[in-house]
C-alpha positions, 0 to 999 in steps of 0.5 A: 500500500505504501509503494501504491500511494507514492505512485499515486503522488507521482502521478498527481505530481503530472498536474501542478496547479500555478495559481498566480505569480505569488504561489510557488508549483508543488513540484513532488520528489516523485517528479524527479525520481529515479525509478524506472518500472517496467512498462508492457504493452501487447496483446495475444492473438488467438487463432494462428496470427502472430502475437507482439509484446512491447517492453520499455521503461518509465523516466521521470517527467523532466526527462524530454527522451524517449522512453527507453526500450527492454531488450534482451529480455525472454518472454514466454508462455507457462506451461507451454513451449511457445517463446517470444523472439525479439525483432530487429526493432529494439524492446519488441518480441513477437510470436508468430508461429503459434497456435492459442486457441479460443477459451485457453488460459496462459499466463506470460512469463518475462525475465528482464536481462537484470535478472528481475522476472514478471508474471501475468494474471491468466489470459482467457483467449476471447472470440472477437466478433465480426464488425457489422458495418462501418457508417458515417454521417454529417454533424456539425460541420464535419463527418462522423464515422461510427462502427456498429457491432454485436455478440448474438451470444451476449458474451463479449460486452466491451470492445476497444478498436484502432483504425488507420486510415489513408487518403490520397492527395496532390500537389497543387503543382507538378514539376516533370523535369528534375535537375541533374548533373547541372541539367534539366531532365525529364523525370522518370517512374510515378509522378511525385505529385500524387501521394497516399498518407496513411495514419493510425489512431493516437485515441483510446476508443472504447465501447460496451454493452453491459448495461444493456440487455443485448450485446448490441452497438450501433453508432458507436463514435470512432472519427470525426473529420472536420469539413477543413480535413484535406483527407475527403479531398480525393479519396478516403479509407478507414481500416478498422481493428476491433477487439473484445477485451476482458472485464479487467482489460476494459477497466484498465483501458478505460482508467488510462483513458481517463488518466491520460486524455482527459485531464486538463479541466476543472472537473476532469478526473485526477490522475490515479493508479492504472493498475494492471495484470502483471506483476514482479516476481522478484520484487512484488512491491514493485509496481509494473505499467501494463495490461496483456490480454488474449483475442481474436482480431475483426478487421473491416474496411471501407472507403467513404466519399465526401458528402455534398452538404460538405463544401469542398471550399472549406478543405485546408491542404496544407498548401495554401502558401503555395505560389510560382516564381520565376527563375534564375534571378539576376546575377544568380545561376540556375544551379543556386535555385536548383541544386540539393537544398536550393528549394525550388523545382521546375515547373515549365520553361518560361514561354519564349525563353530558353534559359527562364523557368516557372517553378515553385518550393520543393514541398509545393510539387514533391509530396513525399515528405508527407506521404507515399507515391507507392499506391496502395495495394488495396486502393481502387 
């Protein structure tokens, strides 16, 4: 209970309270301390998909790195001969060759390369049901997007999804020639004003059912894409993870939810231990940061257009800056505006000239710093 409370001031440590110029912040030793607990995110996947364990550890807040990885840690399944391998990218272990079936008990085993080990609660293997549809509607001045979903057994009741989601998208420019060796070029292969972006979701998205009487839910709210998103301009995919979590997992989700995103008000709730299913072995006053949890994966996707009633001269591309000029200047070769780091690409020669150029900044016709001009697989 003791080492509870210090991590509990630890966490109320994250909210100082400036109240005026003439009171000081309460900045807790538990702020500054040195401790760093282990931290496990991951899941098991039933079926015959593979299964990742992520590991790091905490810092105290005045430390503006990222969190370090665990490597060299061993991970495994009690009582079975299933062990996780680490990856090629540092802290991440997977399973791929395993098979967990629906309704089966593990529990994960994991020894730290400082010798420490760490057991979770046992992990029932749950059947994920199927997503029924993925809808979308106009509110306010935006587009909502809802998932809808439901156990004809009444036997999941709390769901967790992630979406990723991809839109396609242009310059406001094309530049076909390319500076090369001090000479202008025709370029080659796909065109580096078409581009595709894909992002995932940064959100805790939660869903239950266990206050009703069947396990049923529809329009649950998943993304809400404002009318200035440059992500309706084209065209629009979402792809959707559901997953049916335990009782102790949807707590644990829904405490982190509430820990982590919905501070900042008056009456939001105060920071407080988010507990989870593992613990040290070795050292069981030591607190670990984690929840593992075993289930099936449903996956939906859908491409959605943009609705009429959402003007499409609202929509912020991110290029408005965008404008041609034309180029070289006086006194200053072509190869100053040209060359790596010189910032302009050509657009076309200036007409009736040989030696003049329309052209604009880089970022103005090139969209791979934003994204992708390998079309996806899946893409129509």
């Amino acid at each position: 209970m003791q080492k509870q409370a210090q991590w509990l001031r630890w966490l109320q440590g994250a909210m100082l309270l400036t109240v005026g110029s003439c009171v000081d912040p309460y900045r807790p030793p538990e702020i500054a301390s040195p401790n760093t607990f282990l931290v496990v995110e991951g899941n098991l996947n039933g079926g015959t998909g593979s299964s990742t364990i992520k590991l790091s550890r905490t810092q105290n807040l005045a430390n503006a790195n990222k969190p370090s990885p665990e490597q060299k840690a061993t991970i495994r399944l009690e009582g079975t001969p299933y062990s996780f391998v680490e990856t090629t990218t540092k802290g991440t272990y997977t399973l791929a060759s395993a098979t967990l079936p629906v309704g089966s008990k593990y529990q994960v085993r994991i020894k730290t390369g400082d010798g420490k080990e760490y057991l979770s609660d046992p992990i029932t293997m749950k059947q994920t049901p199927k997503i029924d549809s993925l809808t979308a509607e106009v509110v306010g001045n935006g587009l909502q997007i809802y998932v809808n979903t439901h156990d004809a057994s009444n036997k999941t009741r709390y769901y967790r999804w992630e979406y990723e989601d991809t839109y396609e998208f242009y310059t406001p420019f094309e530049s076909p020639l390319e500076y090369v060796n001090k000479e202008l070029i025709q370029r080659t292969g796909p065109p580096i004003n078409h581009c595709w972006r894909t992002e995932t979701s940064s959100t805790t998205l939660l869903g239950s059912s266990a206050r009703l009487t069947q396990d049923i839910l529809q329009k649950a709210p998943l993304l809400y894409l404002s009318a200035t998103s440059p992500k309706l301009n084209v065209n629009y995919s979402i792809l959707v993870s559901q997953y049916a979590q335990s009782a102790e997992g949807y707590a644990y989700w829904e405490n982190l939810l509430k820990t982590t995103e919905q501070l900042g008000g008056l009456f939001d709730p105060l920071p407080s231990q988010v507990g989870g299913n593992l613990h040290c072995v070795t050292n069981p006053t030591e607190p670990v940061l984690g929840f593992l949890d075993g289930y099936t994966t449903e996956q939906l996707r859908v491409f959605i257009k943009r609705p009429p009633a959402l003007s499409r001269n609202q929509i912020r591309t991110g290029y408005e800056g965008c404008f041609t000029d034309t180029i070289p200047k006086e006194k200053q070769p072509l190869d100053v505006f040209l060359r790596p780091g010189g910032g302009y690409n050509v657009i076309r020669p200036v007409e009736g000239s040989s030696t003049s150029y329309v052209a604009t900044g880089v970022a103005c016709t090139d969209c791979r710093d934003r994204g992708t001009i390998v079309k996806p697989s899946y893409w129509p």
